[in-house]
C-alpha positions as a Markdown table, in Angstrom:
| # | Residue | x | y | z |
|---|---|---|---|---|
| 1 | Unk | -65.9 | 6.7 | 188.9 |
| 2 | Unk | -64.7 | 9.9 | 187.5 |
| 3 | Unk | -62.5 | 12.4 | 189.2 |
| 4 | Unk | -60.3 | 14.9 | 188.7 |
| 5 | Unk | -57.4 | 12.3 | 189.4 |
| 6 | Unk | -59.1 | 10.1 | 186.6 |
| 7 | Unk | -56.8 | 8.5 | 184.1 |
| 8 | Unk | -56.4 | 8.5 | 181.2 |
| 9 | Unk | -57.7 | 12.5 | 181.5 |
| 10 | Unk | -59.9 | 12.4 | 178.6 |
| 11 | Unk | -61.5 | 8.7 | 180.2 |
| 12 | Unk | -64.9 | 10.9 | 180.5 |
| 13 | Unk | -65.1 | 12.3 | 177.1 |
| 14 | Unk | -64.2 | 9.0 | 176.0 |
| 15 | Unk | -67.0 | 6.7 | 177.6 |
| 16 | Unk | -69.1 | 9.6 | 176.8 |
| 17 | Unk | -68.7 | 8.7 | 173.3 |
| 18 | Unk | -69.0 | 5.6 | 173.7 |
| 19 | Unk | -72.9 | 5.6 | 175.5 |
| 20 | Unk | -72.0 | 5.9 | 179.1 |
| 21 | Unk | -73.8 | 8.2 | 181.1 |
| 22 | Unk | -73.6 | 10.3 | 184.0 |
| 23 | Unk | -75.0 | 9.1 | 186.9 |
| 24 | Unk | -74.4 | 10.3 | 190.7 |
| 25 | Unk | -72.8 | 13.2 | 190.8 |
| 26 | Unk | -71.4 | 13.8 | 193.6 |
| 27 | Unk | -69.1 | 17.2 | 195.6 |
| 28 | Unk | -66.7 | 16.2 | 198.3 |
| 29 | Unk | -66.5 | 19.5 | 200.4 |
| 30 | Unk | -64.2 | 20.3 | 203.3 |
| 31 | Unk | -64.2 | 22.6 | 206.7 |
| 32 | Unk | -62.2 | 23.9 | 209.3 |
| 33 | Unk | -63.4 | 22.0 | 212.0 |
| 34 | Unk | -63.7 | 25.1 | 214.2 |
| 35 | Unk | -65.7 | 26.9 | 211.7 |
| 36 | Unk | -68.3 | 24.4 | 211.7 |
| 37 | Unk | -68.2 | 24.4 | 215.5 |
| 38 | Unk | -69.0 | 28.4 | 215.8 |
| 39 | Unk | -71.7 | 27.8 | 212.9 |
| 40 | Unk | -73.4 | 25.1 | 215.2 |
| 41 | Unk | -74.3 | 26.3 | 218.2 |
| 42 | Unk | -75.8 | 23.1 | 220.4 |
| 43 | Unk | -79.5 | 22.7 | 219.9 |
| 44 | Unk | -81.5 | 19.6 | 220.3 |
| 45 | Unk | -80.1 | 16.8 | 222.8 |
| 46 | Unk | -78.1 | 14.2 | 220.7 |
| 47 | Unk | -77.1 | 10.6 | 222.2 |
| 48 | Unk | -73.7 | 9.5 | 220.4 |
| 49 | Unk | -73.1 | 5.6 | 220.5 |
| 50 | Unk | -70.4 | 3.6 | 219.2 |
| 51 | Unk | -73.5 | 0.8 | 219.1 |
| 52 | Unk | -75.6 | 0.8 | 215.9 |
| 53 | Unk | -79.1 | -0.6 | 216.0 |
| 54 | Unk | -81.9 | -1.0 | 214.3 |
| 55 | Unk | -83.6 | 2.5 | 215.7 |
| 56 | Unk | -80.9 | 4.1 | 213.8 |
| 57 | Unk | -80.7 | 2.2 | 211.3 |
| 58 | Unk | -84.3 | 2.7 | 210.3 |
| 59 | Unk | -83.7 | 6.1 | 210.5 |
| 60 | Unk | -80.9 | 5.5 | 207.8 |
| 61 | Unk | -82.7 | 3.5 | 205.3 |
| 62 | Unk | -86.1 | 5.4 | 205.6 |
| 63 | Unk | -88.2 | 4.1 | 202.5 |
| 64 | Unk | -85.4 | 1.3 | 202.2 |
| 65 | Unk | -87.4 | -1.9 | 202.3 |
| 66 | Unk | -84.8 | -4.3 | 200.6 |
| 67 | Unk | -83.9 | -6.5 | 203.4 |
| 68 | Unk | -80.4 | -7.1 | 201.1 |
| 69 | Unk | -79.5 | -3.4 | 200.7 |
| 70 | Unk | -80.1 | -2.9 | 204.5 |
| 71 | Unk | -77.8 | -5.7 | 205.5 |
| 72 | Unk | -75.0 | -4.5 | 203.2 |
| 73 | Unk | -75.1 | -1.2 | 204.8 |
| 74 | Unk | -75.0 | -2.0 | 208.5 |
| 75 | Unk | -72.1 | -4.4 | 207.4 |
| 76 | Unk | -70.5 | -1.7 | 205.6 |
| 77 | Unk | -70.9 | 0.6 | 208.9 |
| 78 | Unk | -70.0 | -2.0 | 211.5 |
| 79 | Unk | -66.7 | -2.6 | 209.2 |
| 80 | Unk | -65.7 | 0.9 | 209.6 |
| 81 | Unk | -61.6 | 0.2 | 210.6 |
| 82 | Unk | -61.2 | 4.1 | 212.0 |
| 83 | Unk | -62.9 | 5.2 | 215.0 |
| 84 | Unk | -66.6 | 6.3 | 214.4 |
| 85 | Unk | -69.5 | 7.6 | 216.4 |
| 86 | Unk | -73.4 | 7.1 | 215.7 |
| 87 | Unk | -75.3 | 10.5 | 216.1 |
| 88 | Unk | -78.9 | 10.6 | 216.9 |
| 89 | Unk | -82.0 | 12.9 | 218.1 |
| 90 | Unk | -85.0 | 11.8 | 219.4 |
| 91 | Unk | -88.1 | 13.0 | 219.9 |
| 92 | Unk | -90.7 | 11.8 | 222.1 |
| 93 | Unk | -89.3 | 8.1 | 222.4 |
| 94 | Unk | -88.8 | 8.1 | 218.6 |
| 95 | Unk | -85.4 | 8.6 | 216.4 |
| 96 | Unk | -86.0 | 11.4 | 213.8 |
| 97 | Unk | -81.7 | 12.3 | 212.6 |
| 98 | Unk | -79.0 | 10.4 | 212.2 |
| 99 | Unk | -75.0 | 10.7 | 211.4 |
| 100 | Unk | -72.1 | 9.0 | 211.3 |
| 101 | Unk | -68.6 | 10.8 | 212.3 |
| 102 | Unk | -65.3 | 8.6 | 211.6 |
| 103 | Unk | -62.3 | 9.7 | 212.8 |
| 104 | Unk | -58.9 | 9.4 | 211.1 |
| 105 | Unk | -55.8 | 11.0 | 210.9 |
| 106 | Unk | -56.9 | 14.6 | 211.7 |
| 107 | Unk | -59.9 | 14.5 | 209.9 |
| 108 | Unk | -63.6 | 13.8 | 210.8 |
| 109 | Unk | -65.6 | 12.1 | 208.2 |
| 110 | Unk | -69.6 | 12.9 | 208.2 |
| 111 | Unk | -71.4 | 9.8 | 206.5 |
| 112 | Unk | -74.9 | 8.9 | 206.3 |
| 113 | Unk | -76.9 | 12.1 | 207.3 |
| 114 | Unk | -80.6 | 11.5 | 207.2 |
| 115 | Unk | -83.7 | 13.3 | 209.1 |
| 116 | Unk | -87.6 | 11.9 | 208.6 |
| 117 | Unk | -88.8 | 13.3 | 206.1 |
| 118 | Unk | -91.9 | 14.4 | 208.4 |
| 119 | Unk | -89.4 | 16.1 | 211.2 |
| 120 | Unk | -87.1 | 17.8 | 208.5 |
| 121 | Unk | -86.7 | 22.0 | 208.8 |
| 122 | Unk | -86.7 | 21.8 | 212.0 |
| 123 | Unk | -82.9 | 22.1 | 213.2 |
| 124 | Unk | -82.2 | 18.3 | 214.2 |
| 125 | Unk | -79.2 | 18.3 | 211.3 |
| 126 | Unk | -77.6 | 20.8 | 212.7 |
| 127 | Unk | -77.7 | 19.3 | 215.3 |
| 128 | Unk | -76.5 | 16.0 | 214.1 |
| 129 | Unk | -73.6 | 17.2 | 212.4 |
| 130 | Unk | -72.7 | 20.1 | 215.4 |
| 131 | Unk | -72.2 | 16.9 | 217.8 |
| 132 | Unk | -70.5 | 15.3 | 215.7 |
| 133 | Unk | -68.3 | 18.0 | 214.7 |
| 134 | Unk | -67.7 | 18.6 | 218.3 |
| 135 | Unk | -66.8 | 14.9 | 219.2 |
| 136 | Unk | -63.8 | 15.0 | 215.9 |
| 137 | Unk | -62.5 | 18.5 | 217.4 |
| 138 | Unk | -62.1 | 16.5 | 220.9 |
| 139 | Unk | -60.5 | 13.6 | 218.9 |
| 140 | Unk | -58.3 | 15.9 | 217.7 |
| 141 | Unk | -59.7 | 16.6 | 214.3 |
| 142 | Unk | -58.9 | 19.8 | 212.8 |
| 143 | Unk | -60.6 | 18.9 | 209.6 |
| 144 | Unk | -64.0 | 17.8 | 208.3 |
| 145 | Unk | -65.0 | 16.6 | 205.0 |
| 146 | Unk | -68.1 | 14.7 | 203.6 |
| 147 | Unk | -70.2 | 14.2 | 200.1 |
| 148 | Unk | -73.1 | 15.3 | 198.9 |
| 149 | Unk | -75.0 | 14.5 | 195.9 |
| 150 | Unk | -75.5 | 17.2 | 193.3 |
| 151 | Unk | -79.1 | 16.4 | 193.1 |
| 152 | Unk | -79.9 | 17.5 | 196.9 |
| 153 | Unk | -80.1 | 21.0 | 196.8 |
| 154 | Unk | -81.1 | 21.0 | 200.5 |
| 155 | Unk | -78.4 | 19.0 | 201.9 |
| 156 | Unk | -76.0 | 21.5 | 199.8 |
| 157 | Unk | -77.4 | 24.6 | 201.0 |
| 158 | Unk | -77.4 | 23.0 | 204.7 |
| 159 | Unk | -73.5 | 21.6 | 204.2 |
| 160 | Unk | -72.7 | 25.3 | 202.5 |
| 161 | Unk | -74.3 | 27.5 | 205.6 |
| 162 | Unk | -72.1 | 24.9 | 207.9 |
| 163 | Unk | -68.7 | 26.3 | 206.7 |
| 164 | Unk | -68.1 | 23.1 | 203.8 |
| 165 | Unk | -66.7 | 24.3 | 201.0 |
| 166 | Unk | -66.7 | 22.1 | 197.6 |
| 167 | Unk | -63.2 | 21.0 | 196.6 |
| 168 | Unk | -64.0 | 18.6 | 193.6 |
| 169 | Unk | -66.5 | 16.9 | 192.1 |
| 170 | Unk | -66.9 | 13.2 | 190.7 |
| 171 | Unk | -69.5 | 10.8 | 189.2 |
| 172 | Unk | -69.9 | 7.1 | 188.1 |
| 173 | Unk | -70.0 | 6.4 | 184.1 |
| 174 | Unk | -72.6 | 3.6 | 183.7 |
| 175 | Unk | -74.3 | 1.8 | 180.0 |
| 176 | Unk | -77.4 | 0.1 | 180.2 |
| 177 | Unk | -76.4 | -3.7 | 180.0 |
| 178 | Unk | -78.5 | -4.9 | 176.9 |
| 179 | Unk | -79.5 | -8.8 | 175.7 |
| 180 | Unk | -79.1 | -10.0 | 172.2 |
| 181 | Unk | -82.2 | -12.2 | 171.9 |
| 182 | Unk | -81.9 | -14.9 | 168.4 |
């Protein structure tokens, strides 16, 4: 992973050379918590549950069907050590958003937005993230920060109009692994 706090400071340039590429880019932006609050005005009815199940889970992994990769992400979530909230929206019976808000030490962390792609554009991530938000201000939080890949201009544009502001950037250096066959 490469940061602004990388060192060596010339690490990148130097795997660079060496055949590593850039993959993942990723922003970590911050808010004021309040800012995000007046920018999200409540919309859609959102459930908030400390219990995470397979509804929003599914939700989470849409188009996931490694069995493996789910597992180690609902292990990952239910390891969480700070107090976190599960966000969701239904419609009609069915979950279409999802969110995850941790709270810790003054800040809320937003992980694992995700909206159907068949229900997207239609106001149930702002939603998401506004109850969210709201539950961290109650909690005390006076902060908000999250991450979001380069590559999704929509989730950028949606985190940007929400008050998050980009404070640094980061990506992995990875080389393709290769076989010497006799």
């Amino acid at each position: 992973m490469i940061s602004p706090a990388c060192m060596p400071e010339n690490l990148d340039r130097c795997l660079d050379e060496r055949g590593y590429h850039v993959d993942a880019p990723t922003d970590v932006q911050w808010a004021d918590t309040t800012d995000v609050e007046q920018r999200l005005p409540v919309g859609h009815e959102v459930n908030l549950s400390s219990r995470l199940d397979a509804d929003w889970m599914g939700v989470y992994q849409e188009g996931v069907s490694d069995s493996d990769e789910i597992a180690k992400k609902e292990s990952l979530i239910q390891r969480i050590g700070a107090e976190s909230m599960l966000a969701r929206v239904s419609i009609g019976g069915q979950v279409v958003s999802v969110g995850l808000g941790v709270f810790d030490r003054g800040w809320t962390g937003i992980f694992c937005m995700h909206t159907l792609n068949k229900h997207r554009r239609c106001g149930y991530a702002r939603s998401v993230l506004g109850a969210l938000t709201r539950w961290g201000h109650e909690k005390g939080a006076l902060k908000m920060y999250l991450q979001v890949e380069c590559s999704n201009p929509g989730a950028r544009t949606f985190y940007e109009h929400s008050g998050f502001l980009t404070r640094y950037g980061y990506h992995y250096r990875t080389k393709e692994a290769f076989t010497h066959h006799a």
